[in-house]
Phi, psi and omega in degrees: 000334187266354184258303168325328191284316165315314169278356183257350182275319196285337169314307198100040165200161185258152232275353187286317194278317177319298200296297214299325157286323186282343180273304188299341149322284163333299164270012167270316181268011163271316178302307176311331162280307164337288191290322178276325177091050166070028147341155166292109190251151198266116174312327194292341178301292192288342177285307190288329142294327184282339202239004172309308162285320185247126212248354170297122216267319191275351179299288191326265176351322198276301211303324199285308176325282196295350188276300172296318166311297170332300184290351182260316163320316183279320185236359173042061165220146169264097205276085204259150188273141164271156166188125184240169182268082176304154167303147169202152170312166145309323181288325175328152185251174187308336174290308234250340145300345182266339180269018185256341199289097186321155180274148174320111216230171195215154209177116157319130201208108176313132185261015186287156158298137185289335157342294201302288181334292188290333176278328159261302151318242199338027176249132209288344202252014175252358195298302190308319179293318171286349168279303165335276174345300220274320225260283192317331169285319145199093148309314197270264153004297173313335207252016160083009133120356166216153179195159216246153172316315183316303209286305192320320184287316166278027195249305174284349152299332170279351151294309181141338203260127203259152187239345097358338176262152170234008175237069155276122200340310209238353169242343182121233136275121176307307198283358191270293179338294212244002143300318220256325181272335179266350187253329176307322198043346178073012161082004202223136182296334178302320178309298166316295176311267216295303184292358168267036170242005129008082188272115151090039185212140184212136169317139162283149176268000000 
């Protein structure tokens, strides 16, 4: 831990500010898989989030590090590196094949057993719930394990869900939907923990 703090000094930030990237990180690269339906994303996306405040050149590398472990302890997702070949001739020479190589782009990629997945995920007529489920939870997590209604709704409004609409193709009412995911917990201790920390928010009765 003191040789991290230490490698976090010499960078120039402190590990309160380190944790607070690696969740903005997190969360860009799930809402950016959510929304493309698991498109690629680009390091340059993600470099470019990290360094908008901070001008320090080894920060990317640490935070996309420690970001990719998170999703995977945590969100059992595996945040895999791509790396593709533009076509080139033959006659290139090796200097000038390596600069033909596209920048490092990433896809998400579930670590459950494909069984596992499909008998429990993977089911078509839950999905739109269980996709809701995956995002709020983590929203809620991302946001330090409490958040306010207030905040929770603008996060899901950039997904496209109005808290306010009430004829949504697949819910209904969108604010019914996630009173009904908050009074349920869905029976699982992950629920119970992150949604009853909820601020300013109460089960419909």
């Amino acid at each position: 831990m003191a040789s991290h703090n230490e490698d976090l000094s010499q960078i120039g930030i402190s590990l309160e500010e380190k944790d607070k990237l690696v969740a903005e990180v997190i969360r860009y690269v799930l809402f950016k898989t959510h929304q493309s339906g698991g498109c690629p994303i680009k390091r340059d996306e993600l470099t470019q989030l990290i360094t908008k405040n901070y001008h320090q050149r080894s920060l990317p590398a640490l935070v996309i590090s420690e970001a990719r472990e998170k999703l995977s302890s945590i969100f059992g997702y595996e945040m895999r590196e791509l790396q593709r070949l533009r076509p080139s001739s033959h006659k290139q020479s090796r200097a000038s094949q390596q600069s033909a190589i596209d920048p490092k782009s990433y896809i998400v990629v579930s670590k459950l057993p494909a069984d596992i997945y499909c008998k429990f995920v993977n089911n078509k007529e839950n999905a739109h719930v269980t996709g809701f489920t995956f995002v709020v939870i983590s929203i809620v997590h991302l946001a330090g394990g409490k958040i306010s209604e207030e905040n929770l709704w603008h996060h899901l409004k950039r997904l496209g869900l109005n808290e306010s609409d009430e004829k949504d193709p697949l819910f209904g009412s969108t604010k019914q939907a996630l009173e009904a995911l908050v009074q349920q917990r869905l029976q699982t201790r992950m629920l119970l923990q992150e949604l009853n920390e909820f601020s300013d928010m109460k089960p419909c009765s």
